[in-house]
OpenMM code with the backbone's topology and positions (N, CA, C; nanometers):
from openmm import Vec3, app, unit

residues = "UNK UNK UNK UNK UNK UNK UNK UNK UNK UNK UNK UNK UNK UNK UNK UNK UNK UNK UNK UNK UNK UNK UNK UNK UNK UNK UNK UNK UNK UNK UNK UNK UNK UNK UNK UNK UNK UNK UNK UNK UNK UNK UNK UNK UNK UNK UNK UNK UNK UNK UNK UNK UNK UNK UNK UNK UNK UNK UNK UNK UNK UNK UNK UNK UNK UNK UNK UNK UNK UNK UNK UNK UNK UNK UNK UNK UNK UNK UNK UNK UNK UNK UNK UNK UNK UNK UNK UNK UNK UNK UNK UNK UNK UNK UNK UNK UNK UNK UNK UNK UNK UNK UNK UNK UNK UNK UNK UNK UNK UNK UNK UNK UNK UNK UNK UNK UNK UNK UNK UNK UNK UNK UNK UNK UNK UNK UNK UNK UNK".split()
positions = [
    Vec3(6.0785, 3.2185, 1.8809),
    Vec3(6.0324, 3.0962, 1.8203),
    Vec3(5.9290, 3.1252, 1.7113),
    Vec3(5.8228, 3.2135, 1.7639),
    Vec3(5.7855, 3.2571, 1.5956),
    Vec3(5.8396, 3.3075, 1.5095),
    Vec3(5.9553, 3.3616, 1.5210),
    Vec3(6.0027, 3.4341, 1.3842),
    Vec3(6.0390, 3.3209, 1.2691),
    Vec3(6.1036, 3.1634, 1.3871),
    Vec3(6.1489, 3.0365, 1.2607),
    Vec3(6.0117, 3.0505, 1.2517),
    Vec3(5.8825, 3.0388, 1.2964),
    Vec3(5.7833, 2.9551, 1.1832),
    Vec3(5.7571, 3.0153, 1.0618),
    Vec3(5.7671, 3.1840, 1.1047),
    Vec3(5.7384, 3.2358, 0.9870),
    Vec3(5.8142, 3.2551, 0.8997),
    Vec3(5.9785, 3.2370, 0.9271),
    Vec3(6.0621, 3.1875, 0.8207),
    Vec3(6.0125, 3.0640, 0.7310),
    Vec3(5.9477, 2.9468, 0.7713),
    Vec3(5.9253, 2.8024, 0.7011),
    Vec3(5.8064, 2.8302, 0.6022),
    Vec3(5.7613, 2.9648, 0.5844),
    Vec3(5.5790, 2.9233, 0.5414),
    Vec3(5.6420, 2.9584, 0.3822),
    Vec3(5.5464, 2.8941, 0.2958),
    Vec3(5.6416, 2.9632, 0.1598),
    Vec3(5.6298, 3.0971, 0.0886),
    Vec3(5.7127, 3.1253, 0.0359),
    Vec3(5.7255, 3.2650, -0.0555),
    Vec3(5.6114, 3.2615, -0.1338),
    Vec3(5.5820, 3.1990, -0.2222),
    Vec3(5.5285, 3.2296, -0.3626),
    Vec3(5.4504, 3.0571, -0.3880),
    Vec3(5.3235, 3.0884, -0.3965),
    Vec3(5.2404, 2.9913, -0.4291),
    Vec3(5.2170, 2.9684, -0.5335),
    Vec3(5.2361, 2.9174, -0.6525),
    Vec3(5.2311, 2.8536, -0.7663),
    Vec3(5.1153, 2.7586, -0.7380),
    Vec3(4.9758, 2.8148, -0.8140),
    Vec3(4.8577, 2.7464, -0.8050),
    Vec3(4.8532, 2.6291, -0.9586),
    Vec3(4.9776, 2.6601, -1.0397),
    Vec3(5.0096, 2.5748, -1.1703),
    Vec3(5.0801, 2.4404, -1.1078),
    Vec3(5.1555, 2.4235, -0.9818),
    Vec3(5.2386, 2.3267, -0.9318),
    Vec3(5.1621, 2.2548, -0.8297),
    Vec3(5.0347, 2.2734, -0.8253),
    Vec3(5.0009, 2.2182, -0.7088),
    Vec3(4.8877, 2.1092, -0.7638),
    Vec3(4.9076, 1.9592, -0.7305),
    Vec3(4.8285, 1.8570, -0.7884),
    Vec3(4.6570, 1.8646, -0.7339),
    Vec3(4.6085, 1.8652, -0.8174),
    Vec3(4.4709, 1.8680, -0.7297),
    Vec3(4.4061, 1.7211, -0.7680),
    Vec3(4.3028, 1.6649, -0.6810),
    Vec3(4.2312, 1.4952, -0.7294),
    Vec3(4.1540, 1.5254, -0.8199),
    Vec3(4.0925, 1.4434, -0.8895),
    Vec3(4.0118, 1.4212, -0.9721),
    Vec3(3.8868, 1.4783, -0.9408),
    Vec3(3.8192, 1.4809, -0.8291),
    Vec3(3.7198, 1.5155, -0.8012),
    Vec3(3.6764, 1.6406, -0.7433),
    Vec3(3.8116, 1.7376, -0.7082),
    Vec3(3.8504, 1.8460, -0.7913),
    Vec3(3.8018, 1.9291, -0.9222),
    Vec3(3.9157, 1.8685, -0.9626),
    Vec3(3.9135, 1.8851, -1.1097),
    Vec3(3.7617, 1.9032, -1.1547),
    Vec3(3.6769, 1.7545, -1.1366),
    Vec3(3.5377, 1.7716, -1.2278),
    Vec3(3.4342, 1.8725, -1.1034),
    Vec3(3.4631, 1.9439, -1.0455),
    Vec3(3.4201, 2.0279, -0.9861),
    Vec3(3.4547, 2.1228, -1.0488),
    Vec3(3.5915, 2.1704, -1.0573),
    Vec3(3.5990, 2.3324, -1.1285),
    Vec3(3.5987, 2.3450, -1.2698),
    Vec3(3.5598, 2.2252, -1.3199),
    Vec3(3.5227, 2.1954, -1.5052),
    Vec3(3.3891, 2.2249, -1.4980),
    Vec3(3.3053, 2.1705, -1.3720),
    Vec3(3.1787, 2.2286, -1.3453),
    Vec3(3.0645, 2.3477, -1.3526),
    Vec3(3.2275, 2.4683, -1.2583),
    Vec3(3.1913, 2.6025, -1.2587),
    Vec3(3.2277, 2.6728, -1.3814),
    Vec3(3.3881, 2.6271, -1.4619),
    Vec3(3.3778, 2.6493, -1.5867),
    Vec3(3.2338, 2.6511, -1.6991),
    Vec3(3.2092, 2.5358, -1.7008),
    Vec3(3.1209, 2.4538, -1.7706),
    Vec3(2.9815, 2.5906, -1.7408),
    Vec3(2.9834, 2.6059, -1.6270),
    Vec3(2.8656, 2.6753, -1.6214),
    Vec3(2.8810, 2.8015, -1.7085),
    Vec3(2.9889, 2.9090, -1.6538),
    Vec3(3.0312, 2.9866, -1.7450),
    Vec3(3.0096, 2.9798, -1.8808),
    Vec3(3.0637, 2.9012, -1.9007),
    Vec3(3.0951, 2.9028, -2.0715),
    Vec3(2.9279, 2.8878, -2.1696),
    Vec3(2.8648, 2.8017, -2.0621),
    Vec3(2.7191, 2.7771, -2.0918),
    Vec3(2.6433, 2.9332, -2.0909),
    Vec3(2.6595, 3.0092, -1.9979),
    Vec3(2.5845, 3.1192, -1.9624),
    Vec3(2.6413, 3.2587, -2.0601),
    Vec3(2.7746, 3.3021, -2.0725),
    Vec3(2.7871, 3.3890, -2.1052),
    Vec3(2.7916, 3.3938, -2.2293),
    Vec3(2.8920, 3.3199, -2.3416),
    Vec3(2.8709, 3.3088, -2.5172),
    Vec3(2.8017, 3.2230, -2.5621),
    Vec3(2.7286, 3.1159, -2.4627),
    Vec3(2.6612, 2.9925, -2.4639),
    Vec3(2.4745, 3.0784, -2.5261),
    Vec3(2.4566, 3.1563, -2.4089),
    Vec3(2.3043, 3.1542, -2.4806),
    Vec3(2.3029, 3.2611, -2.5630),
    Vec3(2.3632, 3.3945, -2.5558),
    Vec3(2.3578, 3.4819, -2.6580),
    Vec3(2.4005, 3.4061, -2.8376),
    Vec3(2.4713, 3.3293, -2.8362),
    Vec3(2.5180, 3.2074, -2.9480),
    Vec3(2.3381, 3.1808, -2.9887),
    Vec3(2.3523, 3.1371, -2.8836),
    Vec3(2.1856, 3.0374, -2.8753),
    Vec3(2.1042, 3.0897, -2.9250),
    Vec3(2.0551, 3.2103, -2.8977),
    Vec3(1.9566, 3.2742, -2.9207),
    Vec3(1.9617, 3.3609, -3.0668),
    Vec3(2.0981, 3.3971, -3.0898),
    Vec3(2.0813, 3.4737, -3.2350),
    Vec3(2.0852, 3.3510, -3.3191),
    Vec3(2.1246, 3.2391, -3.3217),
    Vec3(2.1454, 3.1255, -3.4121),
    Vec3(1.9084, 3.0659, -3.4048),
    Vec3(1.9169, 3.0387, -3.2803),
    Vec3(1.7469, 3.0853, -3.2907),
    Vec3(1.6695, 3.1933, -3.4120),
    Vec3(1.7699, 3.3085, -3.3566),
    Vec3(1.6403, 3.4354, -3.4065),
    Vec3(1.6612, 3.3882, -3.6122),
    Vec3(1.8032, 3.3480, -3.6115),
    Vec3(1.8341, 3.3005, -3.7696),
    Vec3(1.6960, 3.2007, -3.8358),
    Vec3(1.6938, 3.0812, -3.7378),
    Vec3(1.6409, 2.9715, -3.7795),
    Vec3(1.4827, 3.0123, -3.8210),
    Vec3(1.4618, 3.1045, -3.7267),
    Vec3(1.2985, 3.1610, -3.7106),
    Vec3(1.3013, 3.2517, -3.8097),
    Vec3(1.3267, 3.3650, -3.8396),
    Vec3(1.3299, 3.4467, -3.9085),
    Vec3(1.2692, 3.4723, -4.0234),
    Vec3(1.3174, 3.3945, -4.1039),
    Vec3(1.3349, 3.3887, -4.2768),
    Vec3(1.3503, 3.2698, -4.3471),
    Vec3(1.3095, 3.2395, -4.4423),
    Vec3(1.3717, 3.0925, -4.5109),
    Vec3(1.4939, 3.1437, -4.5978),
    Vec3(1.5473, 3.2593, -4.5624),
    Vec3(1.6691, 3.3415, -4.6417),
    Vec3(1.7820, 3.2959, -4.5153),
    Vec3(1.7082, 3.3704, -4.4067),
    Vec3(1.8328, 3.3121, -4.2915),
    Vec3(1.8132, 3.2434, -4.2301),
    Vec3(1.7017, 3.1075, -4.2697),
    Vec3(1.7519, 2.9674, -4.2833),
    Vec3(1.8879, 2.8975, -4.3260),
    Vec3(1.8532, 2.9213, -4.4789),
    Vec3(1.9592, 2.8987, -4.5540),
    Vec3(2.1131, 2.9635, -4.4857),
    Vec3(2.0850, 3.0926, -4.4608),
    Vec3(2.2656, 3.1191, -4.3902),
    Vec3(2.2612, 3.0537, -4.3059),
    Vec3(2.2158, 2.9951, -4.1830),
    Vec3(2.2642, 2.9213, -4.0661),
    Vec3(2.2646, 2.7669, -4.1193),
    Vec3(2.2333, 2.7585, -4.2028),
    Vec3(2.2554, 2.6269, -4.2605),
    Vec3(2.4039, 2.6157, -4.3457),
    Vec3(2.4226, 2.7468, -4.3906),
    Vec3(2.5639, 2.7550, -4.4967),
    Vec3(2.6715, 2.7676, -4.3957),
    Vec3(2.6407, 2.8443, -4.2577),
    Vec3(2.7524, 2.8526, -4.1230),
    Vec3(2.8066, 2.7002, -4.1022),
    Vec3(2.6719, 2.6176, -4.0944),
    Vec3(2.7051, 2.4970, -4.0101),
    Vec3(2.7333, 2.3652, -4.1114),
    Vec3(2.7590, 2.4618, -4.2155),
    Vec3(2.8920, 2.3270, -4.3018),
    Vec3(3.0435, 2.3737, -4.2863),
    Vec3(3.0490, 2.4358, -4.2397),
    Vec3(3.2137, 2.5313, -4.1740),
    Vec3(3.2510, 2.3893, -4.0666),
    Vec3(3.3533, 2.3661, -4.1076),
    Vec3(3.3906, 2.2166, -3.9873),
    Vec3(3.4621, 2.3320, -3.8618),
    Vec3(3.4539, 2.4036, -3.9037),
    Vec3(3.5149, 2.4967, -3.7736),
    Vec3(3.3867, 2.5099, -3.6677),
    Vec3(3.2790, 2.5331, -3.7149),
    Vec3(3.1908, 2.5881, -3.6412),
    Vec3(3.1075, 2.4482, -3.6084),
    Vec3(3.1189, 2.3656, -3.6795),
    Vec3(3.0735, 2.2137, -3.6232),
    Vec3(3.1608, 2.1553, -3.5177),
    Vec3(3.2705, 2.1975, -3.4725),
    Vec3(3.3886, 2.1762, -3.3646),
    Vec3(3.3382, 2.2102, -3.2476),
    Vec3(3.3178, 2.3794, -3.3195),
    Vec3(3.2684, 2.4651, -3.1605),
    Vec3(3.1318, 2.3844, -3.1390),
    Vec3(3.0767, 2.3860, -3.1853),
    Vec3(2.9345, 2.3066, -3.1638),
    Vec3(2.9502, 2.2004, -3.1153),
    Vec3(3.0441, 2.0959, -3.1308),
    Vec3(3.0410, 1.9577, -3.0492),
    Vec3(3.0854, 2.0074, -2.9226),
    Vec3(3.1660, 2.0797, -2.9180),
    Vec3(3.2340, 2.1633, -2.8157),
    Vec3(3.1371, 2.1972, -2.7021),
    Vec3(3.0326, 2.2925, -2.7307),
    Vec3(2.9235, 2.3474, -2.6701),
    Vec3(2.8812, 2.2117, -2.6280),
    Vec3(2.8240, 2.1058, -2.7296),
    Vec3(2.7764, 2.0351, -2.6880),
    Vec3(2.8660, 1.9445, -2.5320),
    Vec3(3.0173, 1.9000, -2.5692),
    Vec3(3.0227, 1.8806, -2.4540),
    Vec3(3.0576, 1.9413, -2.3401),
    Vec3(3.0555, 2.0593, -2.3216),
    Vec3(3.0519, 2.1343, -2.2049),
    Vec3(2.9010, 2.1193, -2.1753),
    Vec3(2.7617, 2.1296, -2.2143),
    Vec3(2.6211, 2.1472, -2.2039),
    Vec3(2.6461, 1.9536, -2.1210),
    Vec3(2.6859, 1.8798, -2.1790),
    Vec3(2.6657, 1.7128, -2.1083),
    Vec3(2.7575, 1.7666, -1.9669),
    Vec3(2.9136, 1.7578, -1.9889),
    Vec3(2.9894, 1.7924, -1.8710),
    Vec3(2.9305, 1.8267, -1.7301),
    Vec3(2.8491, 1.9419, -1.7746),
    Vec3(2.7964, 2.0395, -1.6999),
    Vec3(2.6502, 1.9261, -1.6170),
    Vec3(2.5733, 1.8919, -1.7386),
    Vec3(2.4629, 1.7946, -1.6817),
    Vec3(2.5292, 1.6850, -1.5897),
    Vec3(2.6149, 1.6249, -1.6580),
    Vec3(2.6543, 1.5027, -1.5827),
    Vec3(2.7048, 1.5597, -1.4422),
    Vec3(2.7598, 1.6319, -1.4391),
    Vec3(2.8787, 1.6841, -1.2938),
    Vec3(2.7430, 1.7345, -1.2038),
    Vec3(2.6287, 1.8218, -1.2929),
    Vec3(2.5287, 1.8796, -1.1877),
    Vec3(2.4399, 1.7885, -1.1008),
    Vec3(2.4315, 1.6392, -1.2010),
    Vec3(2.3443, 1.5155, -1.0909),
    Vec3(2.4525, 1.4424, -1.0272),
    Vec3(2.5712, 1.4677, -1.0346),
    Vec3(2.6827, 1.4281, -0.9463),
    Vec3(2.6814, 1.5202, -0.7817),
    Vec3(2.6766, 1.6249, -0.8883),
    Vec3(2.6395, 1.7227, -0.6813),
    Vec3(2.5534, 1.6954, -0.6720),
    Vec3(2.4582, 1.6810, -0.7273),
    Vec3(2.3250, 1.6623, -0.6582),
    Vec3(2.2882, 1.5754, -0.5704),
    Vec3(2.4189, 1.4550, -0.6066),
    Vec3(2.3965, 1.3126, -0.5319),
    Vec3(2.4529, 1.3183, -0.3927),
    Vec3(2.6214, 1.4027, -0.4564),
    Vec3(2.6795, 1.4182, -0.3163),
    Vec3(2.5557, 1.5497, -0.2512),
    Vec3(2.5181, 1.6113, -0.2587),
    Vec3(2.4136, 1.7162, -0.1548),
    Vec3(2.3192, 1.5781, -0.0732),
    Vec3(2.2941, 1.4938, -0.1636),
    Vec3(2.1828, 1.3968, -0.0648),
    Vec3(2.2679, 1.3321, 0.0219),
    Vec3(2.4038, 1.3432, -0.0096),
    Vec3(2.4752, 1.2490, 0.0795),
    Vec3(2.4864, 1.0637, 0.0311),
    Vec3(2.4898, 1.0392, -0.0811),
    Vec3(2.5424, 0.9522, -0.1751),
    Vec3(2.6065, 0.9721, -0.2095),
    Vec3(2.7532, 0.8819, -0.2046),
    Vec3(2.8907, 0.8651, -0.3104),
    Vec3(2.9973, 0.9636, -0.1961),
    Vec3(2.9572, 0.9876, -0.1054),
    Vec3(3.0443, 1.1331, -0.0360),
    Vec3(3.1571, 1.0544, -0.0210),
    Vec3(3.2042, 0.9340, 0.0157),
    Vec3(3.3152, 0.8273, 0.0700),
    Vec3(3.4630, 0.8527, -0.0592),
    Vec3(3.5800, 0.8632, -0.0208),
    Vec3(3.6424, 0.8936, -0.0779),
    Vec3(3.6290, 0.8250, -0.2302),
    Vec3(3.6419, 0.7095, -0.1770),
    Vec3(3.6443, 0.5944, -0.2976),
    Vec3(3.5444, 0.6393, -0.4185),
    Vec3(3.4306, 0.6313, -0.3334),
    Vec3(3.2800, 0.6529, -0.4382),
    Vec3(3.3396, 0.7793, -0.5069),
    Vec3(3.3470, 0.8838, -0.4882),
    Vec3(3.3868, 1.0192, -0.4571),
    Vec3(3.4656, 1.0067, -0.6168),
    Vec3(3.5745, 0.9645, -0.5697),
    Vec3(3.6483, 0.9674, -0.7186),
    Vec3(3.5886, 0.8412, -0.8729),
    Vec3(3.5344, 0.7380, -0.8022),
    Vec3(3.5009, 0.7201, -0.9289),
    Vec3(3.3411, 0.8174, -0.9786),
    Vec3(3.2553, 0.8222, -0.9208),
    Vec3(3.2230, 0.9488, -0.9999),
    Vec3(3.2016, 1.0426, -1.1107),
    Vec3(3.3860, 1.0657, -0.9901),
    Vec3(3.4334, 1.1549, -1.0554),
    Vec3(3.4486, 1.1558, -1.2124),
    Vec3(3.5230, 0.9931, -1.2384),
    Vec3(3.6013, 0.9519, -1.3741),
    Vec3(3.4439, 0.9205, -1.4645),
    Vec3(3.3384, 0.8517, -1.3414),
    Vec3(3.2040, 0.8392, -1.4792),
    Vec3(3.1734, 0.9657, -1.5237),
    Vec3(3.1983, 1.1015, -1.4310),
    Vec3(3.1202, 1.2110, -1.5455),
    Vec3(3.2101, 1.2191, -1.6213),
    Vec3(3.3026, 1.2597, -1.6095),
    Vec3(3.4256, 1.2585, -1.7463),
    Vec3(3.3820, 1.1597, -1.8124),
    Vec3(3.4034, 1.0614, -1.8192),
    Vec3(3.2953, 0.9277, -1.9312),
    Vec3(3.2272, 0.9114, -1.9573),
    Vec3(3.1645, 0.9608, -1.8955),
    Vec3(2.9835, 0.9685, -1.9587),
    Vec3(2.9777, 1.1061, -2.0392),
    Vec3(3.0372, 1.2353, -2.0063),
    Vec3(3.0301, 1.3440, -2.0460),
    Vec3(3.0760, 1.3305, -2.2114),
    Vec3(3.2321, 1.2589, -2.2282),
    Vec3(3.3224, 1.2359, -2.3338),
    Vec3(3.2185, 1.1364, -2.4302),
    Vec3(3.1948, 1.0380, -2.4295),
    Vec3(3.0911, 0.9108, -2.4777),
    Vec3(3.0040, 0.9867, -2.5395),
    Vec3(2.8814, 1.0555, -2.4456),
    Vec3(2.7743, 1.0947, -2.5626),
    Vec3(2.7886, 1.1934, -2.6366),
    Vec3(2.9422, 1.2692, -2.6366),
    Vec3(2.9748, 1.3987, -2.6731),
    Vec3(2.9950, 1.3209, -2.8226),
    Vec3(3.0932, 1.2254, -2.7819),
    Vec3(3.0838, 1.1986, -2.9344),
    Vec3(3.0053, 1.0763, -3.0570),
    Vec3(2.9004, 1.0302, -2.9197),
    Vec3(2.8154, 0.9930, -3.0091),
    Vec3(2.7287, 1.1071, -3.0816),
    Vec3(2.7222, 1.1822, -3.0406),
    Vec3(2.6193, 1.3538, -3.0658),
    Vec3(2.7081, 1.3846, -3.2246),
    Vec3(2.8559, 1.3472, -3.1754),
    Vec3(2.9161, 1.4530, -3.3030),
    Vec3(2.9323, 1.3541, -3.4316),
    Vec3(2.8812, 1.2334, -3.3719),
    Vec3(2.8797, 1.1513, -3.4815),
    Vec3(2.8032, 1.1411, -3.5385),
    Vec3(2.6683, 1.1450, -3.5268),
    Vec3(2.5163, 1.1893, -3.5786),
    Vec3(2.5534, 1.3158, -3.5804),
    Vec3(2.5622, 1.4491, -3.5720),
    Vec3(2.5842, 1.5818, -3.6418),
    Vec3(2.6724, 1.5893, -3.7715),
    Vec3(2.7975, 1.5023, -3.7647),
    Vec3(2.8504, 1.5862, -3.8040),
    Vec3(2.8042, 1.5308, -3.9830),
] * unit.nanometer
topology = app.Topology()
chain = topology.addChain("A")
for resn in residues:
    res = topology.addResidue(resn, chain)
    for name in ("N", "CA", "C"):
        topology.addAtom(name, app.Element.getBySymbol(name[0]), res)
């Protein structure tokens, strides 16, 4: 009788086919989010800093970079992963106190950090750009 069960279990897990909820999702956009913040996020940060400080020579270049609509993209970009990341982090924070844990609460949430994250992303890129 064990040999059928272990006939039924599946071959090959396809982690691309498998639906995950919403609240999910803005969880592992979360740990992304953190990533992306930490590793090209502050070294970015900091030489675009050492530019601004520097020189009124490499003033002017980080000022001539950030008329590139390419690099004003990545920058709204940064910017909304940096909200994403805020919004989703006082979202755990709420579920850790034990607010919103209920399925229901749970997923909408979920959909305000995505909305709230998306919203000021592009009010930000609308004053930048």
């Amino acid at each position: 009788m064990e040999a059928k069960f272990l006939n039924k279990r599946p071959k090959h897990l396809n982690l691309f086919k498998i639906s995950q909820p919403l609240p999910a999702i803005v969880s592992i956009m979360h740990r992304i989010s953190g990533v992306l913040l930490f590793f090209p996020g502050i070294p970015i940060l900091l030489y675009g800093l050492q530019l601004l400080l520097e020189s009124p020579e490499s003033f002017e270049i980080l000022q001539t970079v950030f008329q590139n609509p390419l690099v004003k993209l990545t920058a709204i970009f940064f910017i909304w992963v940096f909200l994403h990341h805020l919004c989703a982090g006082i979202r755990h924070l709420a579920l850790d106190l034990h607010y919103g844990i209920a399925l229901g609460q749970a997923r909408a949430s979920s959909q305000w950090v995505l909305a709230v994250s998306i919203l000021l992303t592009l009010t930000l890129g609308i004053v930048l750009w």
